[in-house]
C-alpha positions as CSV (number, residue, x, y, z in Angstrom):
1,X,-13.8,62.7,-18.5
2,X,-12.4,59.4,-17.2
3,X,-15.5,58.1,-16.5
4,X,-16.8,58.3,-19.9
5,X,-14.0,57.6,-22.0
6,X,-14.3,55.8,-25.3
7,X,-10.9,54.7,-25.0
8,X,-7.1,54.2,-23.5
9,X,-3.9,55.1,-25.1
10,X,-0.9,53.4,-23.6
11,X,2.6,55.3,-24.7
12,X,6.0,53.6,-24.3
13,X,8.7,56.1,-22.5
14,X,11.9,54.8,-24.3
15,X,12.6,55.2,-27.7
16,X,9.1,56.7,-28.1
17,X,8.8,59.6,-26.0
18,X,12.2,59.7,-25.5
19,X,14.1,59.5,-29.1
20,X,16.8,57.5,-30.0
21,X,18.3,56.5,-26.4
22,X,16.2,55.4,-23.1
23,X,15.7,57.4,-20.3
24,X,17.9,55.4,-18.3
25,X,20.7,56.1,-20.5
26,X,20.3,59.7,-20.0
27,X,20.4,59.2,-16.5
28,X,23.1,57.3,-16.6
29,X,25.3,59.8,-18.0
30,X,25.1,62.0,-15.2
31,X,25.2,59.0,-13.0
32,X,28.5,57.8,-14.5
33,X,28.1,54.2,-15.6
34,X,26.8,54.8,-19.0
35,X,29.1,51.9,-21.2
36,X,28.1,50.1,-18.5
37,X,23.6,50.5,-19.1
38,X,24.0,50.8,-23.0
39,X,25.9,47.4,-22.9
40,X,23.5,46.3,-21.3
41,X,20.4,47.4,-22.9
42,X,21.7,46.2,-25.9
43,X,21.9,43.0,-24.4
44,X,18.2,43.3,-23.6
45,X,17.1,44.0,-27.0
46,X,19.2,41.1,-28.6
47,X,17.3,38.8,-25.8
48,X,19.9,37.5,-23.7
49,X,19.9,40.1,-20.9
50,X,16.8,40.0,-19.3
51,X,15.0,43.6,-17.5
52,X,15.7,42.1,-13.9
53,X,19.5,42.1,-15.0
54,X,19.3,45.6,-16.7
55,X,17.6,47.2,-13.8
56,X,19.7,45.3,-10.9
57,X,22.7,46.9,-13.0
58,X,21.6,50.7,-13.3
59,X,20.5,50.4,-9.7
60,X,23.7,50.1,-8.2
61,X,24.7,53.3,-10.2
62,X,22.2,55.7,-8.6
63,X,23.2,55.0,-4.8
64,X,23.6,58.2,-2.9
65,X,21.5,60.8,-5.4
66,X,19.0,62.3,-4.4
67,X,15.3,62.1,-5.9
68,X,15.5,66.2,-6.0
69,X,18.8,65.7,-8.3
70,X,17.4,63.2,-10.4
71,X,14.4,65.3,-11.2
72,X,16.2,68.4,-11.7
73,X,17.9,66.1,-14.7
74,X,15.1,64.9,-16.2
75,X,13.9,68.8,-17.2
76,X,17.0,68.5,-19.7
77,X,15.5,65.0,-20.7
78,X,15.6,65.1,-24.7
79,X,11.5,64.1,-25.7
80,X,9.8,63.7,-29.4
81,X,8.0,67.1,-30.6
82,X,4.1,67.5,-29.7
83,X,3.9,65.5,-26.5
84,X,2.3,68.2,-24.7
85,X,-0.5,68.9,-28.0
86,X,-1.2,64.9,-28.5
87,X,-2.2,64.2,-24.9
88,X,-4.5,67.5,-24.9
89,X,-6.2,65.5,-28.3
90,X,-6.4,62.5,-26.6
91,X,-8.1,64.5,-23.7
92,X,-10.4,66.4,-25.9
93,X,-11.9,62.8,-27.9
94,X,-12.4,61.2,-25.2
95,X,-9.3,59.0,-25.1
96,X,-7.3,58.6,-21.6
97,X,-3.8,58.8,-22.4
98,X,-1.3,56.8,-19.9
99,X,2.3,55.8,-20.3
100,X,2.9,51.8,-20.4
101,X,6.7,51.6,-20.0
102,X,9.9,50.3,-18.3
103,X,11.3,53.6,-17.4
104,X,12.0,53.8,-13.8
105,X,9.0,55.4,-11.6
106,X,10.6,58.4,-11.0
107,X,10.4,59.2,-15.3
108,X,7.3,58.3,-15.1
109,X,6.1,60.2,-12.6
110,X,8.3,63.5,-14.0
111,X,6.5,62.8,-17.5
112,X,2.8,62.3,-15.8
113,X,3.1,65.5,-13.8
114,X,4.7,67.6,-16.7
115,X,2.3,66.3,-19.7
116,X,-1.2,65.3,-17.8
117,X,-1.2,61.3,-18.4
118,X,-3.5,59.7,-16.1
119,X,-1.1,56.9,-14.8
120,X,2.3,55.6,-15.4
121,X,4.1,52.0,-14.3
122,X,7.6,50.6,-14.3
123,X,10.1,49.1,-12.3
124,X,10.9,51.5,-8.3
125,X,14.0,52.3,-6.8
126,X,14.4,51.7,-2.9
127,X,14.9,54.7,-1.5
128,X,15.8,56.4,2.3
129,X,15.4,59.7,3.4
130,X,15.6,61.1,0.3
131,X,18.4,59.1,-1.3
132,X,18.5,56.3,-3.8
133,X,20.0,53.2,-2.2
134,X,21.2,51.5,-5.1
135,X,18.1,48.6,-5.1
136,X,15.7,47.4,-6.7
137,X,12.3,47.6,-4.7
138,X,10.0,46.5,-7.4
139,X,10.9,45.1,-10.3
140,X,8.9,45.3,-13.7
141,X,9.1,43.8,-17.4
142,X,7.2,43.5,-20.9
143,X,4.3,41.6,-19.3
144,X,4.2,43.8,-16.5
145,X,3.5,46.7,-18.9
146,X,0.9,44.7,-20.5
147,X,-0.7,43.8,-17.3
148,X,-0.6,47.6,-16.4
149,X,-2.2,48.2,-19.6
150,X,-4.9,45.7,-18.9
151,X,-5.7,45.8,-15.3
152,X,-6.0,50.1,-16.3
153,X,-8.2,49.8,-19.1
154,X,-10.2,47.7,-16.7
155,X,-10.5,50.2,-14.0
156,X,-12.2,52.5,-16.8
157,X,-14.7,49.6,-17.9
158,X,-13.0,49.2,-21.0
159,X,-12.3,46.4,-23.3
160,X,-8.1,46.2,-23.8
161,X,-9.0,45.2,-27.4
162,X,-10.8,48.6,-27.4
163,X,-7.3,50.2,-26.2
164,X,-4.6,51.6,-28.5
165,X,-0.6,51.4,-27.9
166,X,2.5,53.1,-29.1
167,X,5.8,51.8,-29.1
168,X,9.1,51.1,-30.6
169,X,11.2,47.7,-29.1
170,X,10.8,44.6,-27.9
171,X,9.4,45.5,-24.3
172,X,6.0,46.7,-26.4
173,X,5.2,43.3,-28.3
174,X,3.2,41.6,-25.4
175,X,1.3,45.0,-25.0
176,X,0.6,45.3,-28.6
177,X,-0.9,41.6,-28.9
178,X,-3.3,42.8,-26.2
179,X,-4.7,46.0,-27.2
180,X,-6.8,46.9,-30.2
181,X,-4.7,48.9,-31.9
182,X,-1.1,49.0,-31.9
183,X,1.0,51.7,-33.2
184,X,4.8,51.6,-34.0
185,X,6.7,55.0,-34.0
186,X,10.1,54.8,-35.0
187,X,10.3,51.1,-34.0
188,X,12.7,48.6,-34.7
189,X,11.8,45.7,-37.2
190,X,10.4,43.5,-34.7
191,X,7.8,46.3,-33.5
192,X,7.0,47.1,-37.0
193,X,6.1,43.6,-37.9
194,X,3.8,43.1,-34.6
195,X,2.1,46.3,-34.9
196,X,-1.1,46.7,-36.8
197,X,0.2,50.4,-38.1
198,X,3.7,52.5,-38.4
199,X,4.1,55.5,-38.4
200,X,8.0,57.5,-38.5
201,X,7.9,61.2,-37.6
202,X,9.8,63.4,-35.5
203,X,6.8,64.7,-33.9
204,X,4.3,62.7,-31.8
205,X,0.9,64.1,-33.6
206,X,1.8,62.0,-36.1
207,X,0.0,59.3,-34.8
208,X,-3.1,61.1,-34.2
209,X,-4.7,60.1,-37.5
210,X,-4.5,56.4,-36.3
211,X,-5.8,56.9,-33.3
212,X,-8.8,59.2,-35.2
213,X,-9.4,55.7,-36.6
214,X,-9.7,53.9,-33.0
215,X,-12.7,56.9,-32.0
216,X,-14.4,56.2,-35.3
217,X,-14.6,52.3,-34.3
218,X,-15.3,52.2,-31.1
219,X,-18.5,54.6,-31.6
220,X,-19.5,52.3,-34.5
C-alpha cells in the first residue's frame, strides 16, 4: 500500500493528538518538574524560548527512568477521540499516515506502534542500559519536522505539495507552508491563519472530509 499511495498525511503529537497540554507535560508530571516544562513551553510559544532550550530543560528531568517506566506512562497518555478509526481511513484511500512532531522519540514511537503510522520524528534522549541520562542526543525543531515531512514524502515518490498536515502551534507553520494541504485542529490563532482549512472537534475524524478533498485532487 505504501508503494502506491496517492498521498501523505503528517499529524502533529502535541496539542493535536494529544489535547490541550503536550506530551511532555504529561510526562513531566510524573517526572516531577512540571512548573518548570510548562514555563517553559510557554516560553516557546510566545517565541523567546527556543526547542533546543525546552528540550535541554525536560532532559535533565528524566535522568534515572527507565524507558520501560516511561512507556508504561504513556498508556495513561490523554489522546483526541478516533485516532485509531482515522488512520485505518487514511490506510484504506490510499493515504500514508505519519506523525510530524516535536514529541520526544519515545511518544512517537509509543503512538506509531499503538495506532499503525508509518514513521514518526522528533528530538532523542541519550540513553544507557536502559536508563535516560538526562541529555539530549539529537535535537529537533519546526524545520526539522518540515524536513521530516519532506524528505518522507520523497521516499514515497510524492510531491510535498501533494501532502496534507494537521496541526495546532507554532512548531506546525513551516510544515504547513510546505505541504498541499494544511489542516488546523484546535489550533491557536497563528495556526488558523497559516492553514488553508480549520477544523475544531473533539474527535479526530473530523478532519476526514478535508482530507476526502486532498484524494479527489490528487486523482484529478
Amino acid at each position: 500500500m505504501v508503494s502506491s499511495a496517492l498521498a501523505a498525511v503528517f499529524f502533529d503529537v502535541d496539542g493535536t493528538l494529544v489535547p490541550e497540554t503536550s506530551s511532555s507535560a504529561f510526562l513531566a508530571g510524573f517526572l516531577g518538574h512540571y512548573d518548570e516544562l510548562v514555563t517553559a513551553e510557554d516560553a516557546y510559544a510566545a517565541g523567546t524560548m527556543d526547542n533546543h532550550q525546552v528540550s535541554v530543560l525536560d532532559a535533565s528531568g528524566w535522568a534515572g527512568t527507565s524507558e520501560t517506566q516511561i512507556r508504561d506512562w504513556l498508556h495513561r497518555l490523554p489522546l483526541v477521540t478516533g485516532i485509531a478509526e482515522t488512520v485505518a481511513w487514511c490506510w484504506r484511500n490510499g493515504l500514508v499516515p505519519m506523525l510530524s512532531t516535536l514529541a520526544w522519540a519515545p511518544v512517537g514511537g509509543y503512538l506509531a506502534s499503538r495506532f499503525g503510522f508509518h514513521a514518526f520524528c522528533g528530538p532523542r534522549l541519550e540513553t544507557e542500559r536502559g536508563l535516560f541520562t538526562g541529555r539530549v542526543s539529537h535535537h529537533f525543531d519546526e524545520h526539522g519536522k518540515r524536513d521530516f515531512a519532506v524528505s518522507q514524502a520523497r521516499e514515497l515518490n510524492l510531491e510535498p505539495s501533494s501532502c496534507a498536515a494537521i496541526g495546532d502551534s507554532r512548531s506546525d507553520l513551516p510544515l504547513f507552508g510546505a505541504v498541499g494541504l494544511s489542516v488546523a485542529f484546535n489550533a491557536s490563532t497563528a495556526a488558523r491563519a497559516s492553514a488553508d482549512t480549520v477544523v475544531d472537534s473533539d474527535d479526530l475524524r473530523a478532519v476526514i472530509p478535508s482530507l476526502s478533498r486532498l484524494i479527489r485532487s490528487t486523482r484529478r
